[in-house]
Structures are given as C-alpha cells and as structure tokens.
C-alpha positions as CSV (number, residue, x, y, z in Angstrom):
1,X,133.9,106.0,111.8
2,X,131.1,108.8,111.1
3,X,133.4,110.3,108.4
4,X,134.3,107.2,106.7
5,X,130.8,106.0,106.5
6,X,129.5,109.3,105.0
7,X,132.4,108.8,102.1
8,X,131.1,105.7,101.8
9,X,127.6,106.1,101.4
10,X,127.8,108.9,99.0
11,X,128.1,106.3,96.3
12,X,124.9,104.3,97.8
13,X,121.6,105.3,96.6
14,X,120.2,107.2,99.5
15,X,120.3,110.2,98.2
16,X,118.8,109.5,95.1
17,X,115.9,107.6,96.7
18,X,115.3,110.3,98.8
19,X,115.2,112.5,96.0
20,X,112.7,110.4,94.5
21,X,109.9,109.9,97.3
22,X,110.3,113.4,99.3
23,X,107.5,114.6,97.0
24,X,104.8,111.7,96.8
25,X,102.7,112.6,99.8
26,X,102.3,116.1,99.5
27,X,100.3,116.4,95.7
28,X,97.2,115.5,98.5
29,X,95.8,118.0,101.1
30,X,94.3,116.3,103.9
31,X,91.2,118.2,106.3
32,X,92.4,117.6,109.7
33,X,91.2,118.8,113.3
34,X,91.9,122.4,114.0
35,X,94.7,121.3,116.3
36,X,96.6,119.5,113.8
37,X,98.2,120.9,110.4
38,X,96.1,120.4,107.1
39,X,99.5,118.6,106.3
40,X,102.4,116.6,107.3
41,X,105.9,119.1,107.5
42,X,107.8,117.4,105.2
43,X,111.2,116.9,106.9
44,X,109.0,115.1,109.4
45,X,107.1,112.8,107.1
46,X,110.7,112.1,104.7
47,X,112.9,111.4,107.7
48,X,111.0,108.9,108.7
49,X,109.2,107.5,106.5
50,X,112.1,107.4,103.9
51,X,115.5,108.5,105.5
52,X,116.1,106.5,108.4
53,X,114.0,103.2,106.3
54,X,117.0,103.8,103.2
55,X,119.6,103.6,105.7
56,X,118.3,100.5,106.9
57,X,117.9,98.8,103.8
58,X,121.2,99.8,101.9
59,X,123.0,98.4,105.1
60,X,121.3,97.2,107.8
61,X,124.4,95.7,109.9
62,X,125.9,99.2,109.6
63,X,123.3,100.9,110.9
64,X,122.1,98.7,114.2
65,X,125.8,99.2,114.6
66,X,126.0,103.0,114.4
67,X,122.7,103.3,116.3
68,X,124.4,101.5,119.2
69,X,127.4,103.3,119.6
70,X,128.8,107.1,120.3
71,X,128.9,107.8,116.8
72,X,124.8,107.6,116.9
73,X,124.1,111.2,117.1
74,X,125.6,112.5,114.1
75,X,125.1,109.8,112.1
76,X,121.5,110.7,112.9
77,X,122.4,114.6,112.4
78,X,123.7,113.4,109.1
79,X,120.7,111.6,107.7
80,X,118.6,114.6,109.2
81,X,120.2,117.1,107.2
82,X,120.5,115.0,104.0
83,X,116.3,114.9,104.1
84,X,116.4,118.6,104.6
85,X,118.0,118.6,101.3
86,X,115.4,117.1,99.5
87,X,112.2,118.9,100.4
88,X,110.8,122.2,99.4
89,X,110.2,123.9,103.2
90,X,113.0,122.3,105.6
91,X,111.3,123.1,109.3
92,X,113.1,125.4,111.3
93,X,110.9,124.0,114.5
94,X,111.9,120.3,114.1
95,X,115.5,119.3,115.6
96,X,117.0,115.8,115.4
97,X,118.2,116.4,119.2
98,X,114.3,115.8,119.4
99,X,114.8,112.6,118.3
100,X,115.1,110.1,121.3
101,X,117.3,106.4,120.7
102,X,116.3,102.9,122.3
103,X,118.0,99.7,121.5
104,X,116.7,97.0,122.8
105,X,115.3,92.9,121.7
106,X,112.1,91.7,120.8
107,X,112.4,88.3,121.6
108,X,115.5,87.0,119.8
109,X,115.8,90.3,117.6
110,X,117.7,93.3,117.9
111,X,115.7,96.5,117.7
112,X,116.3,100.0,117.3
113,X,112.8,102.5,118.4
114,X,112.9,106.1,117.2
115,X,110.7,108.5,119.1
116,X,110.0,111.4,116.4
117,X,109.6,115.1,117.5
118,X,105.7,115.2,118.3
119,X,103.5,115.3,115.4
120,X,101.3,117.6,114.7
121,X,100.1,116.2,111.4
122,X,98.2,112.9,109.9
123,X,101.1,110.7,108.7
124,X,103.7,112.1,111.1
125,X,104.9,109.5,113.0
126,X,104.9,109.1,117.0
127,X,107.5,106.0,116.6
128,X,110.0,104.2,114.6
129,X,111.1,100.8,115.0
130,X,113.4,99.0,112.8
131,X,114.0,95.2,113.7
132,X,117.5,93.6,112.3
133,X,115.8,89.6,111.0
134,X,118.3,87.5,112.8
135,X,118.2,85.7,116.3
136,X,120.6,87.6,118.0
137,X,120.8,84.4,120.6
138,X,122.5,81.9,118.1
139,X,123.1,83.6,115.0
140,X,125.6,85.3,113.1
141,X,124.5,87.9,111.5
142,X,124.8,87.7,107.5
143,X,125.8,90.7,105.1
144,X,122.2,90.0,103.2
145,X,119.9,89.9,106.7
146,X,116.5,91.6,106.0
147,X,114.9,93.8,108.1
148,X,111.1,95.1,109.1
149,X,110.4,98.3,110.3
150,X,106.9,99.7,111.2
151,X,105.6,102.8,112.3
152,X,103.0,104.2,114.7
153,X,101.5,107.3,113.0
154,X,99.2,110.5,113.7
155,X,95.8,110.1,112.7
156,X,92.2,110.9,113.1
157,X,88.8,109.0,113.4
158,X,86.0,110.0,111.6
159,X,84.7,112.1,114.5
160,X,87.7,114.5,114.4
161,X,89.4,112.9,117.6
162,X,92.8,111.5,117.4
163,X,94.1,107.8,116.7
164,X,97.8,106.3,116.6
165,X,97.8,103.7,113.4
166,X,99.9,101.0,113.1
167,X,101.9,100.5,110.2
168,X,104.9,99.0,108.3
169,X,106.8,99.7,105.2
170,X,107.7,96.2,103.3
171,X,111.0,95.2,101.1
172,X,108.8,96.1,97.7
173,X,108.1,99.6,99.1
174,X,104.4,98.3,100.5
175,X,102.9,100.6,103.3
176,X,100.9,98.2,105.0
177,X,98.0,99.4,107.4
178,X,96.8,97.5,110.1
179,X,94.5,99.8,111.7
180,X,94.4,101.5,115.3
181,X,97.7,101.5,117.1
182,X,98.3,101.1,120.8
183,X,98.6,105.0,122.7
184,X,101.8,106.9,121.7
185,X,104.3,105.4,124.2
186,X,107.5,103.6,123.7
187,X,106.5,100.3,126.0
188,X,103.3,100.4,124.1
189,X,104.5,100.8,120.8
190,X,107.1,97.6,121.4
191,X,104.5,95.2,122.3
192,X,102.7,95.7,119.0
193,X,105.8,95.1,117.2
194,X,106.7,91.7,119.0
195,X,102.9,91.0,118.1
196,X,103.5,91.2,114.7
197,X,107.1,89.0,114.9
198,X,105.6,86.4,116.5
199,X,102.4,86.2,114.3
C-alpha cells in the first residue's frame, strides 16, 4: 500500500507545493526568550505547517486511511523526508518517531491529532489536528469531502513568558489566528477544536 501510494503521489503536487512555501517564513527573524530559538527549525515549521496539511488536501480519504492503519509510520517517514528535501538546514535533532498518532471523533467527525517533537521556537507547533468534514455516523464519505485542520503553536506574550496560540490554515491558504490556546496537551488541545466545529 505504502509503495503504491508513493508511485502515486509523485504525480500530485506535493512536492511542488512544498517547494513553494518551505521558504516563506524564514525571510523574518523573530526576538524570542533566551530559552527559545531566534527561529523556527525549518523541518519543524514545513512538516507541519505544509507537509502533513498538502497530504490532506490532495487526498484527504487516503490519508485518514493511511493514518489509521499499519502502514501509518512510514507513510509519515515518507512525508518527513520529502520536507527535509525542501529546506536549506534539515535538523539532525528532530525525528518523526517523535511524532506521536491519535485517531479519534469530534462529535460526528473523524480526527487525526499530531503531537510534534517539542518546540523550541515561535511558530513551531505543539499539535496538529486534521478533521475529515463528514458525519462519520450516517455518512458516506465522498471523493470531494473538505477538511479543517488547525494548529496549536509556540509563542510568547509580550512579557517574554510563553503562550500556546490557536490556529487554522483555511482551503485558500488563510492562517487564521484566534488568539491564546488551551496548555500544550492532547485532551486540551481537542476540546478547542470541537469548540470551533460546533461554533
């Protein structure tokens, strides 16, 4: 399964649109706290702000699929090492194994959370969640069903002490910002997301 999808989605535009937003955070250098980086590591930041979000769109049934099943690790491994491709300084201390998998609903929905390797930079992200738009209760799934996906990212208040923010990238490429986030845990970080589903 893992091989046949990576033959398939050669011919998809993930590459390409990886190639195309790896470098559009990092013409800004950000002051940050002593304890974090002046900057977010780039395989960090592309992963999953862009990798893992391309997957979704280009094929959203194929990926809640793979994310559920055994093939799941190295069809992570594989979208891993296709970011490392596309930035300048690939980070020799980030691993995908550090990148921990929960399926799960929010309400009717099927959701996948990722828990990124800790970040250490603002706009490195704590937590992942991609949410497949169709009521898993009484619904067939269609080959055209949308998808949200937000994020709970690093940051800092203006007194230098760390914040989560809550956030989600839209269909039209729209990083939406709605301001402090719940703490950095998974149970947490779900709740906020059904909030927004069910607003």
């Amino acid at each position: 399964m893992t091989r046949q999808f990576l033959t398939h989605h050669a011919s998809t535009n993930f590459s390409k649109s990886i190639l195309k937003n790896a470098t559009m955070f990092f013409k800004k250098k950000k002051e940050s706290p002593t304890d974090l980086l002046s900057e977010p590591r780039e395989q960090h930041y592309v992963f999953a702000h862009q990798g893992v979000r391309q997957a979704c769109v280009d094929n959203p049934l194929q990926f809640f699929s793979l994310m559920a099943s055994e093939e799941q690790k190295p069809y992570l491994a594989w979208m891993w090492d296709v970011c490392a491709k596309y930035v300048k300084n690939p980070s020799k201390e980030l691993s995908v194994d550090d990148v921990v998998v929960t399926t799960c609903r929010m309400g009717p929905y099927p959701a996948v959370i990722l828990r990124m390797p800790e970040p250490r930079a603002v706009a490195e992200v704590h937590y992942i969640a991609a949410v497949l738009m169709v009521n898993g209760e009484n619904e067939l799934p269609q080959e055209d069903v949308g998808i949200r996906y937000f994020t709970l990212e690093c940051g800092i208040n203006l007194d230098g002490t760390p914040r989560t923010v809550f956030c989600e990238w839209t269909d039209d490429d729209a990083h939406l910002n709605f301001g402090d986030g719940p703490q950095a845990d998974v149970d947490a970080f779900a709740h906020a997301v059904a909030g927004k589903l069910s607003a």
